[in-house]
N, C-alpha and C positions, 0 to 999 in steps of 0.2 A: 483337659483344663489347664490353663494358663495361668498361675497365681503372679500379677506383679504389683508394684507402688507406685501411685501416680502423685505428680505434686499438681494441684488443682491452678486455674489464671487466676486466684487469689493470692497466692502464693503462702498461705495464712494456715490453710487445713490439709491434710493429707490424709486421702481415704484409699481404701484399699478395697481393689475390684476382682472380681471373678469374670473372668473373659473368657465364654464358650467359643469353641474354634468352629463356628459356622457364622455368614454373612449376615452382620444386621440388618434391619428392614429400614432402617434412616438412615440419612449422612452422621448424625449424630449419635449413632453407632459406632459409625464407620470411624468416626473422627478419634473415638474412645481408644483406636488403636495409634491414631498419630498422636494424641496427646502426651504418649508415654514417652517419644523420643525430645515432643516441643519441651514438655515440663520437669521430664526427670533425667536429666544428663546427668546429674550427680550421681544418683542411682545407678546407673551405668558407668560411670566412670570406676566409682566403688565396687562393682561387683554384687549389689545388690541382690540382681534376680538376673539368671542365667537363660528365661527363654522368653520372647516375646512374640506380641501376635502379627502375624503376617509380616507385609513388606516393612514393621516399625525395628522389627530385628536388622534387618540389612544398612535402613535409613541411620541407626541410632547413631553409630559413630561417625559417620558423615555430617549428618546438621549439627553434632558439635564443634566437628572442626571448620562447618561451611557458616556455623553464626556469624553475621556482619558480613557475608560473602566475602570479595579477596578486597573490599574496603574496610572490612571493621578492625582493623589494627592501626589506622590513622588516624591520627587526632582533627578535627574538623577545628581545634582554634587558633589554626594558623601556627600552631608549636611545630610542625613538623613542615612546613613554608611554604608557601604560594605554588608552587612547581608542585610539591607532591599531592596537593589536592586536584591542581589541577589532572595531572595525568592519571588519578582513578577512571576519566570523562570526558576528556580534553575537547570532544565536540561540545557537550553539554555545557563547561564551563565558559567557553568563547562565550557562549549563546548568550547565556544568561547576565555574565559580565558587559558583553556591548550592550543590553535593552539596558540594563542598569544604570550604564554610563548617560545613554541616552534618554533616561530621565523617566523610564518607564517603574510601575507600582508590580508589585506583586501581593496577592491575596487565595487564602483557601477558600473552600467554600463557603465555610460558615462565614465568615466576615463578610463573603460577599455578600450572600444570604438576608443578614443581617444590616447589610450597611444600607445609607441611604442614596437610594440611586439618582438623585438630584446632583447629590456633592462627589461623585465619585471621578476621578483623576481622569485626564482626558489620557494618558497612555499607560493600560492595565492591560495583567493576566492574570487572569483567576487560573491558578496551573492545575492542572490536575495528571494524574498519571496512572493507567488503566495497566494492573499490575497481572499478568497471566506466568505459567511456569517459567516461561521464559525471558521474564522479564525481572524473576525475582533478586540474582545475581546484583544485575544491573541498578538496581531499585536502593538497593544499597549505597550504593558510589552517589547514584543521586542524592538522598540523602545527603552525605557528607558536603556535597559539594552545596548545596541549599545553606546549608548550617553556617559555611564560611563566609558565604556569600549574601544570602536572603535574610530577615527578619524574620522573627517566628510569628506562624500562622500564614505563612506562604503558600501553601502547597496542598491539595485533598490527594491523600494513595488510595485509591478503591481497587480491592484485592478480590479475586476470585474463587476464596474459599467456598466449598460444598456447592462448587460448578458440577450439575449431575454427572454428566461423561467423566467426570476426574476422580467419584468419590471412591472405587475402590483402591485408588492409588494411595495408600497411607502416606509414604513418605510423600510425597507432593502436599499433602495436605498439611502436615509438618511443616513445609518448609515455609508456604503459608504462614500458618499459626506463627510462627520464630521470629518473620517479616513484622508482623503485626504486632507482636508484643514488643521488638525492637522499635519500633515508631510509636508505638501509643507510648512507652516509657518517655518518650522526649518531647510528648507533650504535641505528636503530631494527629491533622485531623485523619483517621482512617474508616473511612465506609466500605459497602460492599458495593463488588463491580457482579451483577446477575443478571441472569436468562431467565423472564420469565418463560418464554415458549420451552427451553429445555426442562424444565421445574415442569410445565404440564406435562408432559410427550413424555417424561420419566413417571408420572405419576397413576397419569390414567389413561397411556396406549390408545387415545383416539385415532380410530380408523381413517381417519384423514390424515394422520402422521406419514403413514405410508407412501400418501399419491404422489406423483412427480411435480416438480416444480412446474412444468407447464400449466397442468393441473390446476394446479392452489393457486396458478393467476390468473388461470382462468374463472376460478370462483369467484376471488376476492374483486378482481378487477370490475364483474359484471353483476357484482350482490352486494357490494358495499360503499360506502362513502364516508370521505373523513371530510367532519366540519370542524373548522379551525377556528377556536374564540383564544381571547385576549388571554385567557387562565391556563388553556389546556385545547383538547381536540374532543370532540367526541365520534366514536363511531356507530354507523348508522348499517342498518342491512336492510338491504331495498333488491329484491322481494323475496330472497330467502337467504336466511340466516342461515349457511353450510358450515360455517363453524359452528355455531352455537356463541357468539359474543356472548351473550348477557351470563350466559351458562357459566362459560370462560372466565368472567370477570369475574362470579361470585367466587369459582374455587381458587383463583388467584388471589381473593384475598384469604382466605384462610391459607393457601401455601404460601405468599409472604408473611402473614404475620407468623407463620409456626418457623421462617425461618431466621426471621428478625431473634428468634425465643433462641433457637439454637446458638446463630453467633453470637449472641452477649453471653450466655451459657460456657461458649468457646473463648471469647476475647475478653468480654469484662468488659465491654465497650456499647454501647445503645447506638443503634442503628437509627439515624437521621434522616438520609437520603441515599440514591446508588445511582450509580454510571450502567447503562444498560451494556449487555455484551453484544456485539457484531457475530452472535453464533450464526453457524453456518447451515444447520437446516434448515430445509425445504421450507418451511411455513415463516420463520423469521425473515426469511428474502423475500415474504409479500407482505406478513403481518410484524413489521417489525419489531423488533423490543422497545424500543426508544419510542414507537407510536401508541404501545400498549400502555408503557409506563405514564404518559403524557395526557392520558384519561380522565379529563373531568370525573368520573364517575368512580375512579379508582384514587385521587387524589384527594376526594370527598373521603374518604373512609380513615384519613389520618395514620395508617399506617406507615406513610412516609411521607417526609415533603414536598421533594421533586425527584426528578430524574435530572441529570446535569446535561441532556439532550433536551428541558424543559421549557416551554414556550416562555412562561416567564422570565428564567434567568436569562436569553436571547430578548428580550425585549429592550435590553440595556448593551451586549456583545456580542461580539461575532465569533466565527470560528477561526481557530486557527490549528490545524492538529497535523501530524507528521504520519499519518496513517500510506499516503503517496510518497513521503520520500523526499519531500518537495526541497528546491533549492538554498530556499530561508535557512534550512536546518542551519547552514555551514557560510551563508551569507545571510544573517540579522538584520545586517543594515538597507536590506533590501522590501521590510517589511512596512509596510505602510503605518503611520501612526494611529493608534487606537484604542478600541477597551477590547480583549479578543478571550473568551475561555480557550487556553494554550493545553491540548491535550498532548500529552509525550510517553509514547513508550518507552521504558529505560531499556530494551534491549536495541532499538535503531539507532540509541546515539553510544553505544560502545564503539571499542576501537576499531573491533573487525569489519563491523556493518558501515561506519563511516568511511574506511578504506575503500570497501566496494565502493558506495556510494560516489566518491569522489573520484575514483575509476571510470564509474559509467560516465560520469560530467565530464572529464577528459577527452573520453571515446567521442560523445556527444559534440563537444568544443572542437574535434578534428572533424569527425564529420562538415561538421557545422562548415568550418572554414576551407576543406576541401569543395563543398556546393557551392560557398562565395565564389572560388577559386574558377570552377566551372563556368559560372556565372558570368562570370568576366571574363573570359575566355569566348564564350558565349557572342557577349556586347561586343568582343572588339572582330568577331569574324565577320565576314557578308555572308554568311547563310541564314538565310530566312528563321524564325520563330516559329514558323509552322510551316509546314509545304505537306498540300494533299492532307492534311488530318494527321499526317505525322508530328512530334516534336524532334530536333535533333538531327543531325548530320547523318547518324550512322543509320537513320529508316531511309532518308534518302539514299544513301548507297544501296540498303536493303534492294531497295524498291527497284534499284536500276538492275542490280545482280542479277533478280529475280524475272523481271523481262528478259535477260539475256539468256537463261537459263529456260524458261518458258520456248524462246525461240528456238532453242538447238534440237529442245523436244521434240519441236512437232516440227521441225525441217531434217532430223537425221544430223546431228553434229555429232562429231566423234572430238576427243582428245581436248587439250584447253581451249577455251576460246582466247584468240588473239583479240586485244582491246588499245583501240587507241583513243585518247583522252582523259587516263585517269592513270595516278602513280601506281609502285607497285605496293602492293598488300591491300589497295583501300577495298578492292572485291573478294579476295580471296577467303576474307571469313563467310562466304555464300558460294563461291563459286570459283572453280578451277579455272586460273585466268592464267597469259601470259601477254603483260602491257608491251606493247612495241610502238617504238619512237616514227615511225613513219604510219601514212595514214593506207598508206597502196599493202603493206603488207598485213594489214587488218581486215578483220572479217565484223567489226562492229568498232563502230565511230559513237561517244560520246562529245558529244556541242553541247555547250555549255551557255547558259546565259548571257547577258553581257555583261552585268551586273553583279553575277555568284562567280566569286573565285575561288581556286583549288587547287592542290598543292600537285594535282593530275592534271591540271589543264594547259595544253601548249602555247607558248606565246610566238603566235604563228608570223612570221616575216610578209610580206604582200604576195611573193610567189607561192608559199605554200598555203595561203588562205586561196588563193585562185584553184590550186590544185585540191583542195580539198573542196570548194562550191563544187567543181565539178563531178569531184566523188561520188558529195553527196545528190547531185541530179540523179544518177541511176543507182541509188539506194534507196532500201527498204525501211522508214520509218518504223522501229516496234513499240515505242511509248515517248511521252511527253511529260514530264512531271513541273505541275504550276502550285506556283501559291499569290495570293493574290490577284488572280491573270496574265503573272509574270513569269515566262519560261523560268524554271528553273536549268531545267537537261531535256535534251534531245537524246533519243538512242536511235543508229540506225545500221538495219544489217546490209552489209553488202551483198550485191546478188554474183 
């Protein structure tokens, strides 16, 4: 047994628990052990109680010193000056200061929610920011930089608390909670970001959990349909129901509403609406969260409002999210004007991730302008654009190599083959050549079109065009390579 002091998200009552050292059967269990680091730092500071449960012992002195991440020592009212807010997020900050310059509105959810979509500003973002572990650092800076920058009620955080796969991570859940009571203090909107498919799949182990992704699209694909109204979607199962939808919906709502009960229980906060999660099991990649949430039939039950993937708040905006990486992040003024729900993870526009980023758009930009470069190198030569189904210069040499090699095979050639009408090296990545400047000491003659020139091709005087027609009379043509029915090369072996 574990005797410690917790101070409750009241902040008002302090009750003292007995914490058995085995795994509770709810997140709301579970959380009873991160609660001791989110709510009682003092206690710890003081020396209070000496042991704590699970991973809240190790977390404790960490989320005190990680509150406000490596932003919460900066004042966000410009006291400490324009530069030092900015470089908490320096991508972040650009971003938001040009749409601002540029005449663009910012709103949370609820305002959006609430407003009236007749009179609503022709260039809006309803921001919102889908907060996971590893976004929580980062989540912070934003913050600040909003605060300096934006009007309040800018922004919805929808945070990931009592995500199943996470719950027996105390301190994660911790740091969570710390997030959450940071932002609701200043009067920020904070929902939950949740998985209903993980909520079932942890709840009641349906044997369909298991199958493979092929599997579950194959069910869903050939058993279901979504009909899409103006409110929401419904889904329909045509001609067997292999999940069980109606099943599924009833127990989803009793597990969202028992989870709405937990996070105000945790946060002190009423849960309104949530941002579905892009989880990554099998059954969420056919039956998605954002399409479950979006349920006429689940949206009827009031437990929540929308889902911010919601058919109606998209009746009115579009998307606009950084989930891809996309260019906008770091070029704004590239985004077309409008009303867009702007989804941002705070950990993509840190400094590290934007460095990559702009990394890759570099690499990108060289590429880019070395293929122009080609391109034009390209236009200004006389080799054809296509010859025989090939692209490019170097299949046509391929191609010639490749009969001359062909040839020596099935005639017994020993040692290089001597080649006259082409420089040196342009065979030699296929084939052991040795170009010689006379056509009598060659054992293969390449003639060239009249029209393709080459940097191998001889500029024959009138006597040696004479001696070479005759050459080629008692020569062996071995290929002809054309494009358009225009010679490109002649190859012929001498006998």
């Amino acid at each position: 047994m574990c005797y410690v002091k917790c101070v409750w998200p009241s902040g008002a009552v302090s009750k003292e628990k007995d914490m058995v050292r085995r795994a509770p059967r709810d997140w709301w269990g579970l959380l009873l052990a991160a609660c001791i680091c989110s709510w009682s730092m003092m206690a710890c500071d003081e020396g209070k109680h000496t042991r704590l449960y699970g991973e809240a012992a190790a977390s404790c002195q960490s989320v005190d010193s990680a509150a406000g991440g490596s932003c919460g020592d900066v004042p966000a009212d410009g006291a400490a000056g324009e530069g030092a807010i900015r470089e908490l997020m320096p991508a972040y900050y650009d971003f938001l200061r040009s749409l601002k310059a540029s005449g663009y509105s910012f709103m949370d959810f609820a305002t959006y929610w609430n407003a009236d979509k007749q009179t609503l500003p022709e260039k809006l973002l309803v921001v919102r920011h889908d907060v996971h572990a590893r976004d929580v650092s980062g989540a912070y800076c934003m913050r600040q930089i909003e605060r300096a920058l934006l009007p309040e009620a800018s922004a919805t955080y929808f945070v990931l608390l009592g995500f199943p796969p996470e719950l027996k991570r105390a301190a994660k859940q911790a740091r969570y909670l710390d997030l959450i009571n940071w932002l609701s203090g200043q009067g920020v909107d904070v929902q939950p970001h949740i998985s209903p498919n993980d909520m079932y799949v942890a709840t009641y182990h349906t044997t369909w959990a298991k199958d493979s992704l092929s599997k579950l699209e194959k069910v869903t694909s050939d058993n279901y349909t979504i009909e899409q109204h103006d409110d929401g979607v419904d889904i329909d199962a045509i001609p067997d129901d292999a999940l069980d939808i109606r099943l599924m919906n009833g127990r989803l709502v009793d597990l969202l509403q028992k989870y709405n009960q937990d996070w105000t229980k945790l946060t002190g906060l009423t849960v309104n609406y949530y941002a579905a999660h892009g989880s990554h099991i099998a059954v969420n990649l056919v039956m998605n969260n954002a399409t479950l949430l979006d349920q006429r039939e689940l949206l009827a039950t009031g437990i929540y409002e929308f889902d911010a993937y919601n058919t109606q708040i998209h009746q009115y905006i579009g998307d606009l999210t950084d989930s891809e990486e996309p260019a906008w992040m770091d070029h704004p003024e590239t985004i077309e004007p409008g009303r867009y729900e702007f989804l941002a993870h705070p950990y993509l526009w840190q400094a590290d991730a934007t460095a990559e980023r702009l990394a890759r758009e570099a690499e990108a930009d060289a590429a880019s302008a070395a293929a122009d470069e080609t391109a034009a190198r390209s236009a200004r030569s006389s080799w054809p654009d296509v010859v025989s189904g090939y692209r490019a210069e170097r299949f046509v040499l391929h191609d010639l190599a490749a009969a001359i090699k062909r040839d020596r095979r099935d005639h017994g050639g020993k040692g290089r083959a001597r080649v006259y009408g082409a420089s040196d090296g342009v065979l030699s990545r296929w084939l052991r050549t040795k170009v010689v400047k006379s056509a009598r000491r060659a054992n293969y003659l390449i003639v060239w079109g009249a029209e393709y020139r080459n940097a191998g091709k001889p500029i024959l005087t009138k006597p040696a065009r004479r001696k070479l027609r005759r050459l080629l009379k008692v020569a062996r043509e071995i290929t002809s390579l054309q494009s358009d029915g225009a010679v490109v090369a002649r190859v012929y072996a001498r006998r």
